[in-house]
N, C-alpha and C positions, 0 to 999 in steps of 0.2 A: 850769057845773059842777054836780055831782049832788050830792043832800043825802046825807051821810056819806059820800064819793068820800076815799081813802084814798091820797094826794100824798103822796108820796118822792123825798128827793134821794138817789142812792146813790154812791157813788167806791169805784173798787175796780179791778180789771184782767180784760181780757178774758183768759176759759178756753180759747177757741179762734177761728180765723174764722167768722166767723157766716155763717152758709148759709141761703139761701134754701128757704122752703118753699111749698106749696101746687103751683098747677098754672102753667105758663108762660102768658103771656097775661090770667091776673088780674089782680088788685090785687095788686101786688108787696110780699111780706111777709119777710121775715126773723129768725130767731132766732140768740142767741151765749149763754153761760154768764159772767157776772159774776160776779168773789170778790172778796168786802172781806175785810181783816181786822184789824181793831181791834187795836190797841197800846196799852199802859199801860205808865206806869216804877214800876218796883219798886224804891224806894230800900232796901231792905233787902240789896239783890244790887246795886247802884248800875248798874241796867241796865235796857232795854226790854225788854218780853216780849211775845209775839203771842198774842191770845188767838187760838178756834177760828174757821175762814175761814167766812163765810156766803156761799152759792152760790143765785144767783135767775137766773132764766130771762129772757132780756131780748127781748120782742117788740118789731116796729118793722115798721110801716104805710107803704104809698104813698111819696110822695117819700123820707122819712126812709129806711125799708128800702133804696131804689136807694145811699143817700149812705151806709148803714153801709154796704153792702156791700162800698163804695167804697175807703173810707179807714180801718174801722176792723178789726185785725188783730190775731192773741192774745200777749197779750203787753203788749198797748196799756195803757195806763194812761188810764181815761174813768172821766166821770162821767157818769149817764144820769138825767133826772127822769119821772116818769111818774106812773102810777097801778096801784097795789098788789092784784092780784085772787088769786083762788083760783080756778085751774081747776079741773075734778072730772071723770073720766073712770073708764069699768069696762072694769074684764081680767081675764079669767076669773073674770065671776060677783061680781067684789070692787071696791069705790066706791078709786080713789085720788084723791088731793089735792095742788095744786103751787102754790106761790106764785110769781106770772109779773109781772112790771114792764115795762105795756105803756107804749110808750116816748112821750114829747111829744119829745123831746132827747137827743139824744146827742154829746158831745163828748169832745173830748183835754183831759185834765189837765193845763194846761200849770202847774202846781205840780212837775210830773216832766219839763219839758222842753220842745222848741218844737213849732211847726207851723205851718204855712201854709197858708192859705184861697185855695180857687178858688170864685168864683161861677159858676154854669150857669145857661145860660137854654137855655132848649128851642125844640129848631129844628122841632117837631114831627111828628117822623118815627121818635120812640123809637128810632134806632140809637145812640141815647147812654146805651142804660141797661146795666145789668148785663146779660150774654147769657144766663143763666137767669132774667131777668124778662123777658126777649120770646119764648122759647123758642129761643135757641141754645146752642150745648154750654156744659156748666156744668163743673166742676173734674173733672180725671181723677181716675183711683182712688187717685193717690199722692197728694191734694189740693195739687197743682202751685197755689203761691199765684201764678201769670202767666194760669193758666186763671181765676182770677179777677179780674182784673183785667178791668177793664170797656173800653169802647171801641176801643182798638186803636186809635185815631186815628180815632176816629168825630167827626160834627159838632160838635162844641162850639166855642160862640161867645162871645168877651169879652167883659165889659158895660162899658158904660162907665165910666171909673173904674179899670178893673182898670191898672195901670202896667203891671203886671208881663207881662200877656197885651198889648196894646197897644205894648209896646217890642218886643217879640219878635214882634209879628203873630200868635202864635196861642196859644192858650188852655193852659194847663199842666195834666196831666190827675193833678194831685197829686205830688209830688216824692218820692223816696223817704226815709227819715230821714236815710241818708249821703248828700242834696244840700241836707237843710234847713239848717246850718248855714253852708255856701256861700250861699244865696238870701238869709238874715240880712243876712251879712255884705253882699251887694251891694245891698240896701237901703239901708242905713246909710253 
């Protein structure tokens, strides 16, 4: 860790799908838009009030980037820890400034709910990652959330330990929310 390195835990909900940027074939990088928004009760109205949403820009690197890309959707309800920077960029002629929370972790709240973990192990042929991290088509123009969706039944392989991939012989490529409740249940 760096000396004065500015560590934040943030919980908030994703603004949108997070889309991958840069160029296909790099280091696979991705960005989403984060709102928190703080609550306090006002016993004077005997009621909760929202204060204003704070909106940070949430980067995510290499592996982590492939697995947002994966599983995390707007709407979601995460918490992301990271490190708190300021980028600084010029447009026309004028310095702007943005606070970006580039990611260590990204997860599902599950204080709002379930989910269910798949582990990947990489069969090392990258046809398992997102198709705009290897350069294949990325989301059409209406952001068809199936165009994002990664693999297609591409290689992925159980580890050992997985039940749940191992009773079924192959690897679950994340459930949707209407099967998580189902997959619970057959747990249990």
């Amino acid at each position: 860790m760096a000396v004065n390195e500015t560590r934040v835990t943030m919980f908030g909900y994703a603004g949108k799908d997070p889309v991958p940027i840069g160029l296909s074939g790099n280091t696979p990088i991705c960005s989403f838009r984060l709102g928190s928004t703080p609550a306090y009760y006002d016993p004077s109205k005997q009621a909760w009030k929202n204060r204003h949403t704070t909106w940070v820009t949430v980067k995510a690197f290499r592996a982590l980037a492939e697995h947002v890309l994966r599983s995390v959707h707007k709407g979601d309800p995460v918490l992301v820890t990271g490190q708190l920077i300021t980028e600084t960029w010029i447009k026309d002629g004028e310095e702007h400034s943005a606070l970006t929370l580039q990611a260590d972790g990204v997860g599902h709240d599950l204080n709002q709910g379930v989910d269910v973990f798949s582990r990947i192990r990489r069969t090392g042929d990258r046809s398992d990652l997102h198709p705009a991290v290897v350069g294949g088509p990325g989301p059409d123009a209406e952001g068809d959330r199936d165009a994002l969706s990664p693999c297609q039944g591409g290689p992925l392989l159980p580890v050992e330990g997985d039940a749940g991939a191992a009773a079924s012989g192959q690897v679950r490529d994340g459930p949707g929310k209407e099967n998580a409740s189902a997959m619970m249940a057959d747990a249990f």
